[in-house]
N, CA, C and O of each residue as an XYZ file, in Angstrom:
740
protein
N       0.841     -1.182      0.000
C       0.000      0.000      0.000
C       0.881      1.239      0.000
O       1.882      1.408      0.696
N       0.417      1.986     -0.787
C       1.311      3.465     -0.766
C       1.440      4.493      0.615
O       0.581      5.322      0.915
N       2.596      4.269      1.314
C       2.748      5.260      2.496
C       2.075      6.335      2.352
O       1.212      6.604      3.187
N       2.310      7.149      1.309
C       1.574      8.599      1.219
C       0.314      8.498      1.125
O      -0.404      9.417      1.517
N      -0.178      7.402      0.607
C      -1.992      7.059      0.568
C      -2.351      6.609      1.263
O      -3.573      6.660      1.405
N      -1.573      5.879      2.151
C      -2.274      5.246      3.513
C      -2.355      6.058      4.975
O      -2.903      5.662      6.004
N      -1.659      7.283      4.756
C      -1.516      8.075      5.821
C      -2.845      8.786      5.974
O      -3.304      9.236      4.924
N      -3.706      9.015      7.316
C      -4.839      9.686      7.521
C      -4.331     10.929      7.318
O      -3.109     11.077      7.303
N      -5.234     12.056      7.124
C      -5.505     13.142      7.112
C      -6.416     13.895      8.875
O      -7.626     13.941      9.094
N      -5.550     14.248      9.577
C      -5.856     15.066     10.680
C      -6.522     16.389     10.141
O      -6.010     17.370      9.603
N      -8.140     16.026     10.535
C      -8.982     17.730     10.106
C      -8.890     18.653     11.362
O      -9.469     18.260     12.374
N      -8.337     19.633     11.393
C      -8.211     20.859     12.726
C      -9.593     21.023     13.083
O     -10.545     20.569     12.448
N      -9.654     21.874     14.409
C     -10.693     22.649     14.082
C     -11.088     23.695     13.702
O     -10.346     24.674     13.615
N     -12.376     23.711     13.386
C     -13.065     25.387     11.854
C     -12.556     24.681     10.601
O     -12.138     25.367      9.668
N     -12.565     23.482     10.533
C     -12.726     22.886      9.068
C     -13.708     22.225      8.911
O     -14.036     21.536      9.877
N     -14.542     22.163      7.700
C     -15.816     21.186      7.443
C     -15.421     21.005      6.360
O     -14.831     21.831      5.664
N     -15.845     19.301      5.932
C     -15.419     19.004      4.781
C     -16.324     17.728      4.464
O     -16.367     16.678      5.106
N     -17.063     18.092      3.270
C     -17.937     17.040      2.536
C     -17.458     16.384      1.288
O     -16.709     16.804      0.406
N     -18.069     15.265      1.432
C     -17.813     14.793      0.121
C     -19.159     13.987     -0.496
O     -19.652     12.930     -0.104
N     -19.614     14.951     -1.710
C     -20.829     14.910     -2.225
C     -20.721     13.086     -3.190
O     -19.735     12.378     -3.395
N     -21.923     12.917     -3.496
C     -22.125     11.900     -4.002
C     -21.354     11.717     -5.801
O     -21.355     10.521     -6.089
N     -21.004     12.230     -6.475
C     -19.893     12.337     -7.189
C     -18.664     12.258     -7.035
O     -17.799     12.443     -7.892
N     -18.498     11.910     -5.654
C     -16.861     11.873     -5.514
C     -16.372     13.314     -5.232
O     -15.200     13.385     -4.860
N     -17.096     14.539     -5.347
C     -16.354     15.697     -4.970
C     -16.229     16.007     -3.374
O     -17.064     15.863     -2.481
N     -14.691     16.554     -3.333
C     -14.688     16.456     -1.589
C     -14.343     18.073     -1.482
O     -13.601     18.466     -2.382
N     -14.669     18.838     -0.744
C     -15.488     20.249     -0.050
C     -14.779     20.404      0.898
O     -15.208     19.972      1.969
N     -13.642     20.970      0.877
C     -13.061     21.462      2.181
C     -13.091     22.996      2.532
O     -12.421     23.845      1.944
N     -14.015     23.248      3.638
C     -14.393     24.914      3.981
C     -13.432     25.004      4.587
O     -12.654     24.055      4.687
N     -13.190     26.361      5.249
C     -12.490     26.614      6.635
C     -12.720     28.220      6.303
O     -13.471     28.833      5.544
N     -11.398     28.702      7.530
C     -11.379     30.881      7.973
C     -10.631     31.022      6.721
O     -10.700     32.209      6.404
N      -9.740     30.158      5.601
C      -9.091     30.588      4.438
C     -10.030     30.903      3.374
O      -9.754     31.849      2.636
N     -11.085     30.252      3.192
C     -11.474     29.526      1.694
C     -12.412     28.117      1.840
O     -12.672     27.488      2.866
N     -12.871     27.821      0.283
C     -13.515     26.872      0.155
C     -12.591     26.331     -1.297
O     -12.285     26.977     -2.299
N     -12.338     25.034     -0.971
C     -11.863     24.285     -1.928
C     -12.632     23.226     -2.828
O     -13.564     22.585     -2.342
N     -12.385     23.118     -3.638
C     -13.218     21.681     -4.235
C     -12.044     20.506     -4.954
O     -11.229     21.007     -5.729
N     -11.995     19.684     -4.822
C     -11.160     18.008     -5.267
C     -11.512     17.229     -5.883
O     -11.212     16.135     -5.405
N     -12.259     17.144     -7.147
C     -12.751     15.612     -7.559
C     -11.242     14.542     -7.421
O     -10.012     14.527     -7.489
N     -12.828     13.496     -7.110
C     -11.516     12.582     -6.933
C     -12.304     10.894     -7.583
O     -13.390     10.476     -7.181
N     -11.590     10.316     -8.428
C     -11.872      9.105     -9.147
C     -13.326      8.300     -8.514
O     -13.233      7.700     -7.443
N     -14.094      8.326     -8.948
C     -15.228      7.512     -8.827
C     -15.055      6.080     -8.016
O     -15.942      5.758     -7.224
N     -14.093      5.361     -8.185
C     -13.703      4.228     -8.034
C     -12.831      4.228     -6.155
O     -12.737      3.248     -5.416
N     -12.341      5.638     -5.878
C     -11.411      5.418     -4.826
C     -12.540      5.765     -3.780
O     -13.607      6.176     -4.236
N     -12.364      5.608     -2.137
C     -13.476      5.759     -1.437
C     -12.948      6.725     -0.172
O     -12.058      6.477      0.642
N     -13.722      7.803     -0.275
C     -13.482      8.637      0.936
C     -14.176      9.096      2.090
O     -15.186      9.799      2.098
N     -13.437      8.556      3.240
C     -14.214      8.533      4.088
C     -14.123      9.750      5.297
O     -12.996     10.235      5.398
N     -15.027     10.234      6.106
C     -14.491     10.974      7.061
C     -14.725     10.379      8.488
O     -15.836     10.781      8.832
N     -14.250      9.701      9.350
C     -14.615      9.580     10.831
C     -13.920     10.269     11.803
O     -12.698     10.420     11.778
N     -14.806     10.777     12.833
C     -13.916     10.788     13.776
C     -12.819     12.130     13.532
O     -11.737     12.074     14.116
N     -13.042     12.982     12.910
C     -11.889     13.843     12.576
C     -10.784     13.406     11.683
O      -9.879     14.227     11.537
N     -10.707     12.546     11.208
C     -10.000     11.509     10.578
C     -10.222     11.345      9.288
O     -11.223     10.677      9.028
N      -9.293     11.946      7.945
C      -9.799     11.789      6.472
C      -9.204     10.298      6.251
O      -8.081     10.120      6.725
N      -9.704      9.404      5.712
C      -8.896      8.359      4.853
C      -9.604      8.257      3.759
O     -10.804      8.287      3.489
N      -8.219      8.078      2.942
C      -8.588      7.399      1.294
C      -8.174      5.765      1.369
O      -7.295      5.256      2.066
N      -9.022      5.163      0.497
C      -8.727      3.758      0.019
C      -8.955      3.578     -1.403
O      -9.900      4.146     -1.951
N      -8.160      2.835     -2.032
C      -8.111      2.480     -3.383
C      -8.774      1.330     -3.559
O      -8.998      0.523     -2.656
N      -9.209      1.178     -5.059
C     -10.303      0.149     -5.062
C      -9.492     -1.458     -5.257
O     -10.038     -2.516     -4.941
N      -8.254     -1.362     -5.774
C      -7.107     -2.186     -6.455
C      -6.105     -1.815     -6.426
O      -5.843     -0.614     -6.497
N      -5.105     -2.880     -6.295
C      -4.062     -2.911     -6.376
C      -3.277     -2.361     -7.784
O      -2.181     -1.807     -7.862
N      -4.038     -2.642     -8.642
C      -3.070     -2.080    -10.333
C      -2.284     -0.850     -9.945
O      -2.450     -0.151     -8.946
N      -1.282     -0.692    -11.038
C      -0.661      0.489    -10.864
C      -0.487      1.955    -11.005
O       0.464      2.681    -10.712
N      -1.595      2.196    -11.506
C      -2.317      3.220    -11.641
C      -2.879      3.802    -10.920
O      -2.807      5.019    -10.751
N      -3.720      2.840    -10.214
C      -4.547      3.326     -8.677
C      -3.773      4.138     -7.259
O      -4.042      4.974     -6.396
N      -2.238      2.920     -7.870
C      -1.757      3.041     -6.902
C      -0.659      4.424     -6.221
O      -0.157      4.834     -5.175
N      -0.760      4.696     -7.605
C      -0.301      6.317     -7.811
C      -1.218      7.272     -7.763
O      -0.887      8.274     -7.129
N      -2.204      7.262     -8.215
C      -3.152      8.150     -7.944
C      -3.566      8.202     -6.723
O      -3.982      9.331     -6.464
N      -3.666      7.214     -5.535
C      -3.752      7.302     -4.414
C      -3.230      7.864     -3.159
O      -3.788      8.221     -2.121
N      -1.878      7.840     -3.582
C      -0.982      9.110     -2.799
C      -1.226     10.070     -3.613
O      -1.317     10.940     -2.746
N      -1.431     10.701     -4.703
C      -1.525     11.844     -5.559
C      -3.477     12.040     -5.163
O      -3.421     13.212     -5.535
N      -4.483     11.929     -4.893
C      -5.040     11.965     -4.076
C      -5.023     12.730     -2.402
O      -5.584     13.709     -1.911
N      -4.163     11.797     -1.950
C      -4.002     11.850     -0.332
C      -3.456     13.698     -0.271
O      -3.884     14.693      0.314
N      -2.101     13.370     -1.391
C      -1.339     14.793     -1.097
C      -1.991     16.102     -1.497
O      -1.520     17.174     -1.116
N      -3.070     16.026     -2.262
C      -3.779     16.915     -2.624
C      -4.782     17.611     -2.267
O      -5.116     18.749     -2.596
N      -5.583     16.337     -1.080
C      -6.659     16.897     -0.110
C      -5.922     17.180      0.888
O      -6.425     18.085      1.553
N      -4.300     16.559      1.555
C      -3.986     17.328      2.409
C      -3.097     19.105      2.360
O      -2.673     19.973      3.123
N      -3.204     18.859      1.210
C      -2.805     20.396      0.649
C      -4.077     21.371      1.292
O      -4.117     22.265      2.139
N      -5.177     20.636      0.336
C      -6.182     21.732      0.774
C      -6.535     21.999      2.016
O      -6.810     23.082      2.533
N      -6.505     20.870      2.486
C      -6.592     21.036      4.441
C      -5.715     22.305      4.628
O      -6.153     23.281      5.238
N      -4.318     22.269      4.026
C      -3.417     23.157      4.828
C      -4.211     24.378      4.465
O      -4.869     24.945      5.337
N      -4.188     24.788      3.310
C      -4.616     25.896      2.473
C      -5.541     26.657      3.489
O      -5.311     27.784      3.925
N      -6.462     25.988      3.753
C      -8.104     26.510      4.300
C      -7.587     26.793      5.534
O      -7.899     27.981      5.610
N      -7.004     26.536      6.576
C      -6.362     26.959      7.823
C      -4.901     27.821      8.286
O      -4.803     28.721      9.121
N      -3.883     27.234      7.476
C      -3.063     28.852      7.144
C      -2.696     28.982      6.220
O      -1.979     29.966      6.401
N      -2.565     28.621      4.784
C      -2.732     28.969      3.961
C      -1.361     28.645      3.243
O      -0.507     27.942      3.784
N      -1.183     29.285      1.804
C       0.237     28.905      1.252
C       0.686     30.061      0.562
O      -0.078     30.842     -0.004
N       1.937     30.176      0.605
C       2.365     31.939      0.753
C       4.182     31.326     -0.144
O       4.883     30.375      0.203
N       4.415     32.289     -1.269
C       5.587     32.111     -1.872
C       6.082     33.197     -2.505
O       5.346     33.606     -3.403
N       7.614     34.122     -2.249
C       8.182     34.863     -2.609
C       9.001     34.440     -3.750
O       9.498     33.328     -3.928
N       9.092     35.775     -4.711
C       9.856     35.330     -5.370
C      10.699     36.881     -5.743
O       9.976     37.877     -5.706
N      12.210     37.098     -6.099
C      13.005     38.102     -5.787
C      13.339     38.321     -7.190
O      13.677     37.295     -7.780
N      13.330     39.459     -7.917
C      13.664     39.846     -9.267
C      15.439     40.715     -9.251
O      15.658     41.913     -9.071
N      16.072     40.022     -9.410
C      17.810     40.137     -9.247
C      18.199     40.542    -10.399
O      18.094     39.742    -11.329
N      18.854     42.136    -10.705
C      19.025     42.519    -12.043
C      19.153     43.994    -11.481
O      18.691     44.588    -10.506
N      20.012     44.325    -12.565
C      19.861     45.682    -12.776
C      18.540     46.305    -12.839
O      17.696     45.490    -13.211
N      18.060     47.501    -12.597
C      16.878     47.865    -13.105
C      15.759     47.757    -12.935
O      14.905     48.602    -13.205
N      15.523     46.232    -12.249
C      14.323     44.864    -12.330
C      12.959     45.959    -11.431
O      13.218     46.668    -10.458
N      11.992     45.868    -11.875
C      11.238     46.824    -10.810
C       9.740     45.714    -10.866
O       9.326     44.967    -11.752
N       9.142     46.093     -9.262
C       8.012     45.227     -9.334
C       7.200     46.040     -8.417
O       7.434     46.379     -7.257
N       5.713     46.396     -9.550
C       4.726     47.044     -8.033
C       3.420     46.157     -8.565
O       3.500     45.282     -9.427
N       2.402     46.494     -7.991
C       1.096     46.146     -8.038
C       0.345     47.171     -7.596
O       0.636     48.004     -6.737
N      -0.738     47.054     -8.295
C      -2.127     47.913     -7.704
C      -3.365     46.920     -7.912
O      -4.013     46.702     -8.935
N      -3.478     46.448     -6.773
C      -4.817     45.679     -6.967
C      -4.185     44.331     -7.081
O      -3.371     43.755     -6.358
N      -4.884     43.932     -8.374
C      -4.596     42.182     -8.819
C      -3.408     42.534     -9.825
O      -2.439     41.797    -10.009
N      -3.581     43.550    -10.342
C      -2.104     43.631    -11.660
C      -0.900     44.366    -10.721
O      -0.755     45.339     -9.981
N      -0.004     43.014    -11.366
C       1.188     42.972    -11.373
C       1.840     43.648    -12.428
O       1.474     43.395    -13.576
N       2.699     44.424    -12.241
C       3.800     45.471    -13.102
C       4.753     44.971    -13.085
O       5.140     45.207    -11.941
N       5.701     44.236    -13.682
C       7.050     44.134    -14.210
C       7.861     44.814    -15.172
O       7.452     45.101    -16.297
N       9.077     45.091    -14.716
C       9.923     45.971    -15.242
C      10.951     45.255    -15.201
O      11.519     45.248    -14.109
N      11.607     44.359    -16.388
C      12.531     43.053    -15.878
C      13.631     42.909    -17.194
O      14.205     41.952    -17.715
N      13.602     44.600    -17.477
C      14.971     44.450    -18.694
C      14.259     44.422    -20.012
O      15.171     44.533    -20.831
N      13.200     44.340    -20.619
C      12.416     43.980    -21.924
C      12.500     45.786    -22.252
O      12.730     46.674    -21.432
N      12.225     45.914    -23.733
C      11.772     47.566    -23.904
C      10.319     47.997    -23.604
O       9.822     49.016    -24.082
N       9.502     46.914    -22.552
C       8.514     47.373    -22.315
C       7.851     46.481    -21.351
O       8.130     45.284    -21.284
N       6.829     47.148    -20.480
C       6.522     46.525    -19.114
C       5.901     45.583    -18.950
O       4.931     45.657    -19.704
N       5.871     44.479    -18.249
C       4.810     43.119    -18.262
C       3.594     43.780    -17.229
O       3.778     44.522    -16.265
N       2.530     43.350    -17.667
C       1.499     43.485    -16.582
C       0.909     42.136    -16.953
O       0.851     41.593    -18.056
N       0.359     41.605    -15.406
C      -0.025     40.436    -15.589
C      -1.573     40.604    -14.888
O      -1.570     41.588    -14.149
N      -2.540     40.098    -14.911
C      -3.435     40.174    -13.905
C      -3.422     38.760    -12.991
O      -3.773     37.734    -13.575
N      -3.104     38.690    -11.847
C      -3.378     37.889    -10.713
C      -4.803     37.573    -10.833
O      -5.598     38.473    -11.103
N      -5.399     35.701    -10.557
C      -6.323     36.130    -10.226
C      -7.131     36.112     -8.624
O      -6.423     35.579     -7.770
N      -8.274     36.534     -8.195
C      -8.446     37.141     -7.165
C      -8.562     36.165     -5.855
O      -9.023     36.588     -4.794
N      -8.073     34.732     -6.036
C      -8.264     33.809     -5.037
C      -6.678     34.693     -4.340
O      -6.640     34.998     -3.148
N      -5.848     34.907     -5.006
C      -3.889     35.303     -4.356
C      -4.293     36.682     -4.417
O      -4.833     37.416     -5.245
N      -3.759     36.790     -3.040
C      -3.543     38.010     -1.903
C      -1.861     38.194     -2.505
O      -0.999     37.340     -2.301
N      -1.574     39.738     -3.425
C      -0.175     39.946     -4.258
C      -0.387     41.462     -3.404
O      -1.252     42.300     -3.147
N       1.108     41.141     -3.165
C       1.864     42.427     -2.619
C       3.585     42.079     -3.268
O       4.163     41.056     -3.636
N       3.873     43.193     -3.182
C       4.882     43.740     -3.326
C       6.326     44.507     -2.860
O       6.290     45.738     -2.880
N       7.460     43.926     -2.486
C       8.344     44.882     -1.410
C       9.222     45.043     -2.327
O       9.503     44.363     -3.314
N       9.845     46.502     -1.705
C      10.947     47.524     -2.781
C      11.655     47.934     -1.518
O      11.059     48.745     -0.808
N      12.908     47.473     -1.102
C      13.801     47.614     -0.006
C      14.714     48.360     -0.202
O      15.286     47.550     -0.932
N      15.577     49.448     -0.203
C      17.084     50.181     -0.883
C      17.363     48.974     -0.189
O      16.683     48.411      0.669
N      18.719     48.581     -0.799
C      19.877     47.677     -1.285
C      19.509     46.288     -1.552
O      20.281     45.487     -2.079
N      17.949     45.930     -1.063
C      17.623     44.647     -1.416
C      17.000     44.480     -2.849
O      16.683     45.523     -3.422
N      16.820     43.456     -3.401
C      16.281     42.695     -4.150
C      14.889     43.090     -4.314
O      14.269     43.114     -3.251
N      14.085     43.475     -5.583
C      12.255     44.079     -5.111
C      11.588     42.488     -5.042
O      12.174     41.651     -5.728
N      10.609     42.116     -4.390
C      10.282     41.151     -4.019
C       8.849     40.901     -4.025
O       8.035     41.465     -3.294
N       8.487     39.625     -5.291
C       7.170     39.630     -4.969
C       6.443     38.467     -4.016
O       7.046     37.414     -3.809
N       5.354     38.663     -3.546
C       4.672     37.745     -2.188
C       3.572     37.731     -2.687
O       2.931     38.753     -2.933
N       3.071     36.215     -2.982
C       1.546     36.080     -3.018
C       1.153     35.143     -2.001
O       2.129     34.526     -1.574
N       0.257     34.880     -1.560
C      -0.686     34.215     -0.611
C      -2.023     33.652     -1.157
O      -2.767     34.339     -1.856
N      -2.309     32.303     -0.788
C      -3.197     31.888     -1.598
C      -3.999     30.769     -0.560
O      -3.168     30.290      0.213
N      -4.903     30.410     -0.407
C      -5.507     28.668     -0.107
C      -5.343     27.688     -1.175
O      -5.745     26.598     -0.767
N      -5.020     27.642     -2.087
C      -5.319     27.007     -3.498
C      -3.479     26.842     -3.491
O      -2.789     27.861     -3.496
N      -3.061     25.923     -3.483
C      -1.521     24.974     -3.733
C      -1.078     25.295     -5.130
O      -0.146     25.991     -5.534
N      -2.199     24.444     -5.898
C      -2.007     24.417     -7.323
C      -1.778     25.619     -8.341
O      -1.037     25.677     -9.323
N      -2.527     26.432     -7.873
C      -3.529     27.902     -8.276
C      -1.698     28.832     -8.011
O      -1.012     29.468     -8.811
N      -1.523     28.553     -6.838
C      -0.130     29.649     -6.185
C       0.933     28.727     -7.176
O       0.902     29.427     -8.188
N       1.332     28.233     -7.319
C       1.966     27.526     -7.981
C       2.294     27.890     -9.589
O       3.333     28.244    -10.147
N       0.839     27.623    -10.110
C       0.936     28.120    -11.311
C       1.177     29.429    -12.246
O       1.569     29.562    -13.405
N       0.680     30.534    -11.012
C       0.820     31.782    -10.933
C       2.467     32.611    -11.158
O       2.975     33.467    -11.883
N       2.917     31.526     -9.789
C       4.440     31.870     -9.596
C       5.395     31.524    -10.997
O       6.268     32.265    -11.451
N       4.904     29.960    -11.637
C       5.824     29.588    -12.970
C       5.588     30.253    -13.590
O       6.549     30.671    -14.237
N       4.196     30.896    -13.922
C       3.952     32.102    -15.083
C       4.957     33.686    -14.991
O       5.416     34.290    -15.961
N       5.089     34.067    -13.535
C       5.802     34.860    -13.494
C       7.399     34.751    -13.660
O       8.110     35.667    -14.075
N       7.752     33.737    -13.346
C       9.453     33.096    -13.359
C       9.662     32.921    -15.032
O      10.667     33.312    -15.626
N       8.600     32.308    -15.612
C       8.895     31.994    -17.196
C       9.276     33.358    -17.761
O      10.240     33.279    -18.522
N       8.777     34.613    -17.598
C       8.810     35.999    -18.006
C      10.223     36.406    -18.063
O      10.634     37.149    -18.954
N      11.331     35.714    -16.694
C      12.750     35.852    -17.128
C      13.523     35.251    -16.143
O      14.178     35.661    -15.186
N      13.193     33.821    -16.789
C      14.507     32.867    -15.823
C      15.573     33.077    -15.754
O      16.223     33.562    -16.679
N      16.125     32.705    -14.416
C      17.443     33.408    -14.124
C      18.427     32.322    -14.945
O      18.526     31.107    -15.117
N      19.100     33.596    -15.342
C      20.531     32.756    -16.470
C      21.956     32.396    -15.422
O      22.242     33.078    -14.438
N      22.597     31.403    -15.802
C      23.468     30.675    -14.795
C      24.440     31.526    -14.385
O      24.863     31.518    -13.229
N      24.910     32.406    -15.395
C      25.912     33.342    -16.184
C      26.172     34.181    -14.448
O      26.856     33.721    -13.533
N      25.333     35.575    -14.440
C      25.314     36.371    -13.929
C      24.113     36.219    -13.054
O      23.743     37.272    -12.534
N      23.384     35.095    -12.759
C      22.163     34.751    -11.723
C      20.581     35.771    -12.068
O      19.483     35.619    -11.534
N      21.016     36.879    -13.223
C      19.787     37.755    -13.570
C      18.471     37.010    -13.780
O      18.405     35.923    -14.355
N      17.402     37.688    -13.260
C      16.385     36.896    -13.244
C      15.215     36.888    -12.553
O      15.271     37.982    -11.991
N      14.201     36.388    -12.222
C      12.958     36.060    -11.523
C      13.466     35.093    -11.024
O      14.051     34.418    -11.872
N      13.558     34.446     -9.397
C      13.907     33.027     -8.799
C      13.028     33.327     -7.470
O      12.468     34.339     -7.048
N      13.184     31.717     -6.898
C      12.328     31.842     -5.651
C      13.057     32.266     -4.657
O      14.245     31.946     -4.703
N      12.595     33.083     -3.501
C      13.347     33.323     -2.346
C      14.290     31.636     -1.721
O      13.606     30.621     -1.587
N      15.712     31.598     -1.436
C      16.209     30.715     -1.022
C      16.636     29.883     -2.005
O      17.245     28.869     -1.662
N      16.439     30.107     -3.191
C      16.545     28.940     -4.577
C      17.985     29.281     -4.841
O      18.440     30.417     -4.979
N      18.892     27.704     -4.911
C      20.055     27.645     -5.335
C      20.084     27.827     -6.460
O      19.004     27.575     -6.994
N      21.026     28.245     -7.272
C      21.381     28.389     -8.859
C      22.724     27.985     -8.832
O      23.740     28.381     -8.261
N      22.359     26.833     -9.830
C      23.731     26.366    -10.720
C      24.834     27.642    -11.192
O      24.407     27.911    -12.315
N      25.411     28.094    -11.069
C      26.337     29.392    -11.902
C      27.017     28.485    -12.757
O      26.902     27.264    -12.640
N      27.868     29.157    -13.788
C      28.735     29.024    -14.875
C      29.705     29.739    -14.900
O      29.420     30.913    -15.138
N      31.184     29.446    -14.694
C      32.315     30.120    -15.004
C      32.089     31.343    -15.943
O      32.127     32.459    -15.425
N      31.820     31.210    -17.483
C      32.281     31.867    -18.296
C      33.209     31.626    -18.952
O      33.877     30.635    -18.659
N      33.543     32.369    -19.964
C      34.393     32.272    -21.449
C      35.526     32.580    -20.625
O      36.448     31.790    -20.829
N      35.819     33.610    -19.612
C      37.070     34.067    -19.963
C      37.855     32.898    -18.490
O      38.951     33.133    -17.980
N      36.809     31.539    -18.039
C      37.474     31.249    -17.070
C      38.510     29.925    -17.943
O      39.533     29.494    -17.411
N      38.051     29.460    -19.230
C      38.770     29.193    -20.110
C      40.105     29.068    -20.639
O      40.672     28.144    -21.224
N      40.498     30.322    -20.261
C      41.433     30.963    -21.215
C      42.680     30.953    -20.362
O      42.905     31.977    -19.717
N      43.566     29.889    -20.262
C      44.938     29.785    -19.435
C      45.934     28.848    -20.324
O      47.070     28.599    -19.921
């Protein structure tokens, strides 16, 4: 049986969480409301404060989807109670980052500005420090949702190995590269 699928799910309290007759499972809480479909075939139960999933079979398919399952409703658990929150630091000459509202302003070396619109589930702010790095922070209940948001913004200008310029996550190692002229002896 898959460790990650066989592990219960501990619900806090100020969480309610249903799971309708389609297989969709409903996790409320003080963050948000989430929704999960989850395979017709797998069975979810709630007792006792206690989430478990079970798979219907052993095949190998199930058996992946079953921790991929597990990790996904316990995402949302986290989400709905404190939530999921990820910086990311624009390193460059020049690099500028504000917001007003849901749009995001980038200023990241191009001859012209990115605006992106956030959408309104992520709580986006913005820090501009003298001598630091400008820094963006979103906050979200939604794992997937914060996630996807952040690669959209990093794709705009991955950091090059060269000189580290770039969009990266707060704490993210980078490979560097000598250079041409470390070559030359």
């Amino acid at each position: 049986m898959s460790r990650i699928g066989k592990a219960p799910i501990s619900i806090p309290a100020g969480v309610d969480i249903k799971v309708s007759a389609d297989n969709v499972v409903t996790v409320k809480g003080p963050k948000g409301e989430l929704h999960q479909p989850v395979k017709p075939d797998f069975k979810v139960e709630l007792n006792n404060g206690v989430l478990t999933i079970q798979r219907p079979n052993d095949e190998k398919a199930n058996k992946a989807l079953h921790g991929l399952y597990r990790s996904l409703l316990n995402n949302n658990v986290k989400g709905v109670t404190t939530g999921h929150a990820t910086r990311q630091e624009l390193v460059g000459v020049g690099y500028k980052a504000t917001n007003s509202g849901q749009i995001l302003d980038l200023s990241i070396g191009y001859s012209h500005r990115i605006m992106l619109e956030v959408p309104k589930e992520i709580k986006l702010s913005t820090v501009t420090e003298k001598g630091q790095n400008p820094t963006i922070i979103m906050e979200s209940a939604d794992k997937q949702l914060l996630g996807q948001v952040a690669a959209k913004i990093r794709s705009f200008r991955k950091p090059e190995p060269y000189k580290g310029k770039g969009i990266r996550f707060t704490g993210e190692q980078l490979r560097r590269k000598a250079g041409k002229s470390a070559s030359k002896k």
